[in-house]
Structure formats: structure tokens, C-alpha cells
C-alpha positions in Angstrom: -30.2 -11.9 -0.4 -29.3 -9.8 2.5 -25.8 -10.4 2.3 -25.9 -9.8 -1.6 -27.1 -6.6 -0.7 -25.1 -5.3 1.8 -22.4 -6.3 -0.9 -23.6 -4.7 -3.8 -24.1 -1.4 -1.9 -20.5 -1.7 -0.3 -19.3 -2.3 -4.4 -21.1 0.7 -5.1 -19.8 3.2 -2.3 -16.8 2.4 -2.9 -16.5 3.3 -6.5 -18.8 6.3 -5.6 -16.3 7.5 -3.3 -13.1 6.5 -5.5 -14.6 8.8 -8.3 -16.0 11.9 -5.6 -14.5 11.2 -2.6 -16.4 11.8 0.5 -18.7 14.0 -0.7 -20.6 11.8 -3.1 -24.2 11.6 -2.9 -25.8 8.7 -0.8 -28.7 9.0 -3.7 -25.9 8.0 -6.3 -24.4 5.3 -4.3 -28.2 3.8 -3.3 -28.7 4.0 -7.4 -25.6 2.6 -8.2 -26.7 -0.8 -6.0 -30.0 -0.9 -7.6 -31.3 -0.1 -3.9 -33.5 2.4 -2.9 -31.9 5.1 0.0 -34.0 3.6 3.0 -32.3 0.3 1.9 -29.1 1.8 2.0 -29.5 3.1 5.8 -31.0 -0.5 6.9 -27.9 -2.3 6.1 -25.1 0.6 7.1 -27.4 3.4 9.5 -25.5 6.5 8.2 -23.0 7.7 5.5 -20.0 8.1 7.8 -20.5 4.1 8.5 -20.6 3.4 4.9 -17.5 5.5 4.6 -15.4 3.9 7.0 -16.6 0.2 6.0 -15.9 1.0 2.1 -12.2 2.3 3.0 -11.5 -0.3 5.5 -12.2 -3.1 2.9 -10.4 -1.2 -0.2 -7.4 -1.4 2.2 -7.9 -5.2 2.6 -7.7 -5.4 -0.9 -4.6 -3.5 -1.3 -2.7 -5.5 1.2 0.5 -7.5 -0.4 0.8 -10.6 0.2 4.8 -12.0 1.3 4.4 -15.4 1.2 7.2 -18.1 0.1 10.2 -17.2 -0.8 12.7 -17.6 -3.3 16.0 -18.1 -2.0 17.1 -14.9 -2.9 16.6 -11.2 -0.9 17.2 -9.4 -4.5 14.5 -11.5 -6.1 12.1 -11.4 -3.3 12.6 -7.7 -2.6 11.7 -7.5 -6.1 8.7 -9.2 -6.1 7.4 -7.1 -3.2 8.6 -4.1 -4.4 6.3 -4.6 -8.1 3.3 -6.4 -5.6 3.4 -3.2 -3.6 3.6 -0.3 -6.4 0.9 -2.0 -8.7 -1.3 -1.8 -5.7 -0.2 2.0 -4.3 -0.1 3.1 -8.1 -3.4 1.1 -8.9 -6.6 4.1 -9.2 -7.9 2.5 -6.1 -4.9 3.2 -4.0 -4.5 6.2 -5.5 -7.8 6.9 -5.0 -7.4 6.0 -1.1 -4.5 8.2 -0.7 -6.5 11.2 -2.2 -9.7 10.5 0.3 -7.4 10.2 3.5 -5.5 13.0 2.8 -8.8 14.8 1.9 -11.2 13.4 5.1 -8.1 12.6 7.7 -9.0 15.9 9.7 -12.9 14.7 9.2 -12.4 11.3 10.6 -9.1 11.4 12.5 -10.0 7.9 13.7 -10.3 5.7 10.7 -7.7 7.6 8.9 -5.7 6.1 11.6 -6.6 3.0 11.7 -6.4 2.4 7.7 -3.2 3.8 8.2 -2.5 1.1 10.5 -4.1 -1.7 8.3 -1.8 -0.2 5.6 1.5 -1.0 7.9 1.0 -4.3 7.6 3.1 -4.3 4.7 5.6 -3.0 6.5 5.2 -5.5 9.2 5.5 -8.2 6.4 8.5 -6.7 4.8 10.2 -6.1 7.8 10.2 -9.9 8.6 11.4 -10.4 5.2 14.3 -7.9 6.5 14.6 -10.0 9.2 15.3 -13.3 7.9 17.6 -12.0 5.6 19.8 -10.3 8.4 20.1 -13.5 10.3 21.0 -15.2 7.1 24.0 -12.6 6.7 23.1 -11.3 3.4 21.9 -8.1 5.0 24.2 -5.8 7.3 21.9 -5.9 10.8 20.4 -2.9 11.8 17.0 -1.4 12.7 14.7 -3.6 10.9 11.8 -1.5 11.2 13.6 1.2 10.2 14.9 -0.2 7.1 11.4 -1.7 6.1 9.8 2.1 6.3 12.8 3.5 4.4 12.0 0.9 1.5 8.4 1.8 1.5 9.2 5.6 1.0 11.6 5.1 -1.5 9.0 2.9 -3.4 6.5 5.4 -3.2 7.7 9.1 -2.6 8.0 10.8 -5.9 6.5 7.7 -7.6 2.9 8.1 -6.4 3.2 11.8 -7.1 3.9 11.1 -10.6 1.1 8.9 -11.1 -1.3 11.4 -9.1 0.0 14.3 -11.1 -1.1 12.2 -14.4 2.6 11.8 -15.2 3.0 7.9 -14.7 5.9 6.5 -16.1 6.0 3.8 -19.1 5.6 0.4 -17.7 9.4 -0.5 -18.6 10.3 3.0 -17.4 8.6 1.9 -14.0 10.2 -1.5 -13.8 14.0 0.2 -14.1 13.2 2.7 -11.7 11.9 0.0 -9.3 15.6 -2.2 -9.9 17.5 0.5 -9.1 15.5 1.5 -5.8 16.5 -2.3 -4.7 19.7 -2.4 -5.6 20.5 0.5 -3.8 18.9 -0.3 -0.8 20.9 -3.5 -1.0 24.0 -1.5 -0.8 23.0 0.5 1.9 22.1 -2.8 3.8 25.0 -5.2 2.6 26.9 -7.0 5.0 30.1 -5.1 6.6 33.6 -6.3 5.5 35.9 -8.4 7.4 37.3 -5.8 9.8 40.9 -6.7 8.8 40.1 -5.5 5.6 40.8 -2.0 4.0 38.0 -1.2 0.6 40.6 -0.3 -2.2 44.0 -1.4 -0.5 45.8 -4.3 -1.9 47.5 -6.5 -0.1 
């Protein structure tokens, strides 16, 4: 029962705090769980605890997942790339976005470290990068680099959209996505042979 609870009131805080952000009332939250406040406090002592514990597990969720591959670095660029917006464009990673950029000067420290949690996507795609660069179907290059250039370009004006309640149609979305691969593909395609001149025929 314990752990049910401490469950329940974590569900609860974080939608409490996806809907007001940090300044939601602990009363709401403790109602929300069906708990009364004292409860609350037993299980996470304060509200900046319950804060940090909500966000820290709404960033678990929103992790992507990179495993298996298909053979391809267009189709599995692509598959991350739609894994990684539904999550960022999802109201709960919108909803994170808007808290840390609200509390980040509040709690400098777990701002931080979610932002940290959050790289691991880029740690994930970057080995992605990397396998594909040994392979040769990627020109080599910073690998780090190239995985944090991909993540802006798949979020940048994308997210503001969605925050600024101007989402894209689905389809709309799905295009935009396409051509944010394929030109990052370009960008990272192998180099020609060096004897080679682009648009001189022999």
C-alpha cells in the first residue's frame, strides 16, 4: 500500500505541475491522490522534493529508445527522428520544457541534471552516428557534434510552433521531419573520390 501511495501521489504532482507548473498547490496535488497533506509530506518531506522526483521521472519517460536497427541510416534516422518529436512535441514534454525554463533559476541543480538525463538521447544517437561513419555511409566528423546539430534541427522552430498553439497537421509534420533528414544526410554524406571533380565529365 505504501508503494501504491507514493505512486499515486507522484501521478498526481506530476499532472499538477504539468497543468500549473511549480506553483501548484500541494493541497491540490494531496487531493488529486486521494491523500490527505500530512500523507503527502510522509512519503516526499517537502514540495521542492516532490518537484524534483515528478520531473526526474517525466524525463524517464520521455527518453527514446534506439534499439535494433534496420540496415539503413535513412530509415533509422527516421525512426528516431518521429520517436524523438512525438515525445518533445507530446504536452508532457512540452510541459517539461515550459517548467525548466520557468524554475531553472529556482533549482539550478535539477534543471541541470534533467538536462543531462535528457542528453541521453543524444548519447544514443550519436552512437547511431557512429556506426554509420565506420560503415562509410556517413562522411566522419565530430560525432557529437553532428548528433546535437540533429536534435536542434528536430526541435528549434518545431517545439515553438507547438508551444505557440500552432502545431502543424500530422502529414505536415511528417514532411517537415523527411526533409530535416535528408538534409542532414547531405551535409554528412561520404566525400568523393579525390580524383574526382562534382560536374566535370570525363
Amino acid at each position: 500500500m505504501t508503494a501504491d501511495t507514493r505512486t499515486r501521489i507522484l501521478e498526481a504532482a506530476l499532472s499538477t505541475f504539468c497543468e500549473k507548473g511549480y506553483g501548484a498547490c500541494v493541497d491540490d496535488i494531496a487531493r488529486r491522490a486521494g491523500v490527505v497533506k500530512q500523507t503527502l509530506y510522509h512519503h516526499y518531506g517537502s514540495k521542492d522534493s516532490l518537484f524534483r522526483e515528478a520531473l526526474t521521472g517525466l524525463v524517464n519517460e520521455l527518453l527514446v529508445d534506439l534499439e535494433g536497427r534496420s540496415g539503413s541510416v535513412r530509415e533509422d534516422l527516421l525512426r528516431f527522428a518521429a520517436s524523438f518529436q512525438a515525445k518533445a512535441m507530446s504536452e508532457q514534454g512540452l510541459a517539461l520544457h515550459r517548467m525548466l525554463v520557468a524554475e531553472a533559476p529556482r533549482f539550478p541543480e535539477l534543471a541541470r541534471a534533467v538536462y543531462e538525463s535528457w542528453q541521453v538521447a543524444a548519447v544514443e544517437l550519436a552512437r547511431l552516428l557512429r556506426e554509420a561513419m565506420a560503415r562509410g555511409e556517413l562522411r566522419k566528423d565530430d560525432v557529437g557534434f553532428a548528433a546535437d546539430m540533429l536534435l536542434s534541427l528536430l526541435t528549434g522552430t518545431q517545439r515553438d510552433l507547438h508551444l505557440f498553439g500552432m502545431a502543424p497537421a500530422a502529414d505536415q509534420q511528417v514532411a517537415r521531419t523527411q526533409q530535416i533528414v535528408d538534409c542532414f544526410l547531405r551535409a554528412y554524406a561520404p566525400q568523393r573520390a579525390s580524383g574526382r571533380i562534382e560536374g566535370k565529365s570525363e
